[in-house]
Structures are given as C-alpha cells and as structure tokens.
N, C-alpha and C positions, 0 to 999 in steps of 0.2 A: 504494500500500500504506500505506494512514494508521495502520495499526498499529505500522508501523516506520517508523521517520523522524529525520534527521542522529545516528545510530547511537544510536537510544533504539528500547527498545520500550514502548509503552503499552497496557498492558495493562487491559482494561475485561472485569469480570466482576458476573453477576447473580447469586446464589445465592438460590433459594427458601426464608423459612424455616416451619419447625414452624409447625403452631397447637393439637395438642392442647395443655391443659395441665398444667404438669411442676408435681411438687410442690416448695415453698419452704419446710423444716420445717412446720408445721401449716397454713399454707394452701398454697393453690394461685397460683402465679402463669402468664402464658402465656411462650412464650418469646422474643417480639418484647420484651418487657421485660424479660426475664433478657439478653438480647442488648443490649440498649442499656445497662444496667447495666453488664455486662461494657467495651462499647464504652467508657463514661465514664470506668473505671477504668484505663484504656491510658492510659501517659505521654505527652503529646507532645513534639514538639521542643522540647530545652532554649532559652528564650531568655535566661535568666541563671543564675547560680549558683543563687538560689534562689529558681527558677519553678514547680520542682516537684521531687515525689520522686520519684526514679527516671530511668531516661532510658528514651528508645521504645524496645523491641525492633528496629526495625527499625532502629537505628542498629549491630545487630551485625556486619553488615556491608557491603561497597564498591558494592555495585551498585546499593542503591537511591538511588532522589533526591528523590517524593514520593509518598506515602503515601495511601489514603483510605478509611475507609469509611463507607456513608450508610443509612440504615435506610429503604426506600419502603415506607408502607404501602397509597399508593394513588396512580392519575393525578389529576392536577389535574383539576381540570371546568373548563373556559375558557368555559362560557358556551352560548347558544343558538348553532344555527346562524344567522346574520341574514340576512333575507329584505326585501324589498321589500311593502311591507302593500299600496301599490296594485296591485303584478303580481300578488299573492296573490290579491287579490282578484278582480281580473279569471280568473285562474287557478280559484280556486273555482267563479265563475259558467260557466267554458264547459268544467269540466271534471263529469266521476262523480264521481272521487275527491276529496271537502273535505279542506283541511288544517286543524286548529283551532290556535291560535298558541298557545294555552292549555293546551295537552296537551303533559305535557314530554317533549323527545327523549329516544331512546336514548342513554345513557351510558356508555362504557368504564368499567370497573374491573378493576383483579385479584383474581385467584384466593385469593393469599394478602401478606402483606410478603413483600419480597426483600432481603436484601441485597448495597448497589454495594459492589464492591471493585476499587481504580482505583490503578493505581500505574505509575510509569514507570520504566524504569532499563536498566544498560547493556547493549546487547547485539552482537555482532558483524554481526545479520542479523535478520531477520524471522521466519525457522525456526520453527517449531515445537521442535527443538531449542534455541536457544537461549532458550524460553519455559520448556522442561521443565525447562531445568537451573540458571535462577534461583532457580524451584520449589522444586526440589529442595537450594539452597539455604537459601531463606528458610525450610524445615521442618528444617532442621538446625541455624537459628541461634534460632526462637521456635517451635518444638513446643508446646511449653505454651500458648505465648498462641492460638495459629491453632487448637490444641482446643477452648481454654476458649471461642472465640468461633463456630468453625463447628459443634461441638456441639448447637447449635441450626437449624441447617441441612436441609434435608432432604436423605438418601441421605449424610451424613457419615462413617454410623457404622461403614461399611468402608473406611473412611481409617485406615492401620497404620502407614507409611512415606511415604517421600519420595515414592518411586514414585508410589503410589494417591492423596497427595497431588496429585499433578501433575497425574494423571489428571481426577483430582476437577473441579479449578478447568479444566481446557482442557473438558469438558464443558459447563461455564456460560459460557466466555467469549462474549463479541457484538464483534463488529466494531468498533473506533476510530474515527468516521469523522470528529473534527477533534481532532486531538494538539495541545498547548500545548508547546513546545519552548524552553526558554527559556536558547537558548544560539545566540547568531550562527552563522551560516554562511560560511561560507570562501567568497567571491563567485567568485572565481578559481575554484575546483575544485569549483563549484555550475554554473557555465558551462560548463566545458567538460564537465561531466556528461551535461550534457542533448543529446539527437539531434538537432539543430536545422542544419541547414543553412544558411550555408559553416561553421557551428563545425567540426562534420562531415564532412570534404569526400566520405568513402565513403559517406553517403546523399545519394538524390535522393530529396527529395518524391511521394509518387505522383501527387500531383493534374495536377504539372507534367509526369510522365510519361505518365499519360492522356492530357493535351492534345496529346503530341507522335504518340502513338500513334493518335488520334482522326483529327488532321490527316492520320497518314498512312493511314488507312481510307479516307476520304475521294477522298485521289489519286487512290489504286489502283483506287476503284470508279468513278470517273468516267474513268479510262484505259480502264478494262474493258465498258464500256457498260452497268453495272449502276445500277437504278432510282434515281431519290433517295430512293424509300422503305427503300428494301435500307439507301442511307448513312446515311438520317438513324434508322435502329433499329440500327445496328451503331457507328453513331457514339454513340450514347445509353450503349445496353450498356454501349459499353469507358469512356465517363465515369463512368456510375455505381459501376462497380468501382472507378476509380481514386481518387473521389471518398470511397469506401467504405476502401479501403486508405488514405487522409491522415488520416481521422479516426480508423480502429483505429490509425495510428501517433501519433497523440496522445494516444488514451486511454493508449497501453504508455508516451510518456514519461511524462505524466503521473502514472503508478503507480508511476512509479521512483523510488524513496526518495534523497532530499539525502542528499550524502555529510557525515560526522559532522564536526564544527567541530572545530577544531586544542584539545586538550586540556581536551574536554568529558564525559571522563569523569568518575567521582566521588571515585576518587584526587589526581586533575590539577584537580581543583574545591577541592576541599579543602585543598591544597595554595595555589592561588592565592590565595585567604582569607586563608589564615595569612599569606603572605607581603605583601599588603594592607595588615594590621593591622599587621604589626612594622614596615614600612618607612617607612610612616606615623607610626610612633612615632619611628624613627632621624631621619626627617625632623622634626621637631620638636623632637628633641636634641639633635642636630648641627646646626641650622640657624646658629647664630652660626659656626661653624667654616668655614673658605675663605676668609674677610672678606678676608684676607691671605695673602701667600705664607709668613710663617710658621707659621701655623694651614693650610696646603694641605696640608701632608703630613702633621697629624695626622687630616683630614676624610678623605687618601686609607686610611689605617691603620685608621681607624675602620669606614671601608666596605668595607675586606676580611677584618675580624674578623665583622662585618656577616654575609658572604656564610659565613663557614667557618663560624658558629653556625648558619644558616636552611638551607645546603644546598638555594638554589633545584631544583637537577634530582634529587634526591632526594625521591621521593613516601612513602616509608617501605618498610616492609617487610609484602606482603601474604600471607597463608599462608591458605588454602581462601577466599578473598574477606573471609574478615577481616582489622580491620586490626592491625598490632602496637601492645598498649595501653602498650608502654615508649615507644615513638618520639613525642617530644614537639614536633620542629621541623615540626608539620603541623599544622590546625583537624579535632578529632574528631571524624566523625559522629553527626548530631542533634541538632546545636549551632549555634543560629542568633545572631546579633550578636557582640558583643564579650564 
C-alpha cells in the first residue's frame, strides 16, 4: 500500500483544469494562468524572519509535513522510438508494410493542464477515512486559499463544504506508487512486522508446504500402483499452487505498510527541533561549567532549569489539529531553520 506508509499518508492528486477563458477586468486571461498566479502568490515555508510575508496556510495546522502543487501543461516528448536502421531496413525490403524514419511518430498529449497536488501527513491508517478527514481538515483551516486556487479546476464549482471538498479531491486522487518518507524506521518493530519465517513461527511458507505435500502425492501413488503420468500431473498441480500461494504471500507482505517510527508525527517533529536548537544553544553556554567540582552543581542547576523551561514531553496543546499559538516551548509550523 505505497499510499500509506511508516504512519504517513501520501496523498497524490490530478485535478483537471478550465480552458475556457475567464475574464481579467478588460481582457481576457485563461485560467492555467490565473492558477499559476494565484499559485505564486501562496506563502511558502518560513525560512527566516524575513523571507516573506505571511506564513503558508498550511502551517495552520499539525498534520501536514509537505506541501505541493505543480501546474502540467503537457507530457514530455522523450524523443523517437529508436530503431535499428539496418533491421529496418532489411525489415522494409521483405516486408508490405514500409516504415519511413522521416514520418514523425504518434505523440501522447493531454487533453487539457492538470493540476499535481501532493502532500503527505499524518494518519492513523491508509483508510479512506482517514484521507477524508485530513480533508476535511485542511478546508477548515485554508477555505479561502483551496477556493481561490481550485476555482479554476474543472467540476469545482459544487465544492460548498468540507464534505464535497473531500469528495472532490478523493475523485482525482491516483495511486502513490513511490512515497519519500523521510523519517527512520524503528528496525526492531519493522522486523518483527513482517511475515517472514522463523520471525513468525505461526506461518509456514507455502512453497515449503507444496514440497512436502508433492512428496507425499508421490508415495501414495507409487504405493497405489498409479501411472507416473497420474504422479508426475498431480505432483505439478499441487507445486504450482503452492508455488502460486508463496508468491500471493509476498505480494500481501509486501503491501503491508512499515509500522510508523517512534515520534514521527508533526507535533513530536516539531517539538524535536525546538528542543535541537535550544540544547544546542545551552550546550555552548554552559560549556565552560563542570570544569570542576565546584562549577558541577551549578552545570547540574542549570540543566534542570534547562529541562522545566523546554518541557521535553510536552508537545503543546492541540485543539481540532491546530496548534496552541500561546505555547512557545515548541518550533511552529512552516518554519524551516533557525
């Protein structure tokens, strides 16, 4: 399930947009460029105090982690298909059909621009439920901006609510099929996740169970005075099933989503940051302190004033997935460096 994976969902959606076009005061403009317009005009992430004005919308609340959207107006063309000019050739002479190299191939294009909208964030499961109700979410916290931008969208214009939001975008989503997770895995409880045998002592392999079952087809019909034709297609059969069941049991581990890394969500992330930066800081102001045992118990005093201002196990206080903008002992979302 590449959609969901170490408790993130990534979510990858196409939305097609408009081409009539909309009017811009006295001219006309189309709306792949009123959309890109709009797009420019989204804050991004803060990387300093004064990188920009405003902060993203999507830093209103805990669940997101990254953001994207990309405006396609068309496939790439990669070029001819390449062929061999001597087989061609020979090809042409002993065929009806000529190929001329000089006649350009058929081309993919689209229909109309689309817009990517790619974002990852936290979710308990893969669900559909928990798709809907980030959704519903993110239309609670930037209304405005998710207007101003799918507005131009086609089939937008019965978007009222979160709901039919929700609706909207799970219509255009396409399948994840390589998620960028950029948060360790817990090896320990990634192993023992997986079906794998002795992990597992309650599964046997089937392949290893065919073999056993094969062998004993095998006895029984040479006990029984039955042909070796009879053995050797009953013996096949029960291999190829069992053959058949090893490989469906690898596909199903394989689709099993890593379980989520020890406090990778975007409370417990953001959190960790802060506490990165300040300790870093106490570590460079304290560093003369300890020299001696008379300075140890001011270095030990310091580091437990340390701890009661930063409140390592305290993430803040989260009320509908936002975060509380009073709680200061944490790094706020959308805010990248120092």
């Amino acid at each position: 399930m590449p959609t969901f994976d170490g408790g993130h969902y990534f979510l990858t959606v196409l939305v097609p947009v408009k081409t009539d076009p909309i009017p811009a005061g006295s001219p006309f403009t189309s709306p792949v460029h009123a959309l890109r317009k709009r797009l420019a005009m989204l804050p991004p992430a803060q990387q300093t105090p004064a990188c920009c004005d405003g902060q993203s919308p999507f830093a209103r609340n805990t669940r997101n982690h990254f953001a994207r959207f990309v405006v396609i107006d068309d496939v790439a063309y990669n070029g001819r298909v390449t062929q061999n000019s001597l087989g061609l050739a020979l090809q042409n002479a002993l065929s009806k059909v000529k190929i001329n190299l000089v006649v350009a191939q058929p081309q993919d294009h689209l229909s109309c621009p689309f817009l990517l909208f790619s974002v990852d964030f936290d979710a308990e499961s893969g669900a559909d439920s928990q798709r809907d109700s980030y959704l519903a979410t993110l239309w609670n916290t930037m209304e405005a901006e998710l207007r101003e931008i799918f507005t131009h969208c086609v089939g937008f214009d019965g978007v009222n609510d979160e709901a039919s939001f929700a609706k909207y975008i799970a219509r255009c989503q396409i399948e994840t099929t390589m998620p960028f997770n950029d948060y360790y895995v817990d090896l320990d409880a990634t192993v023992k996740s997986l079906p794998v045998w002795p992990v597992d002592k309650n599964l046997i392999p089937a392949g290893a169970g065919a073999v056993v079952i094969v062998l004993g087809l095998i006895i029984f019909c040479f006990m029984s005075g039955m042909s070796g034709l009879i053995v050797m297609l009953l013996g096949a059969a029960v291999l190829a099933g069992g053959l058949w069941m090893a490989y469906a049991s690898i596909l199903a581990a394989g689709a099993k989503p890593f379980p989520a890394a020890p406090d990778s969500n975007l409370p417990a992330v953001l959190k960790g940051l802060h506490l990165q930066r300040t300790f870093a800081r106490f570590a460079i102001d304290k560093q003369m302190l300890a020299a001696d045992p008379a300075s140890a118990q001011k270095f030990h005093a310091a580091f437990g004033d340390f701890v009661a201002e930063n409140q390592p196990d305290n993430l803040g206080v989260i009320i509908n997935d936002r975060p509380d903008p009073n709680y200061r002992q944490t790094q706020k979302p959308g805010i990248i460096g120092i």
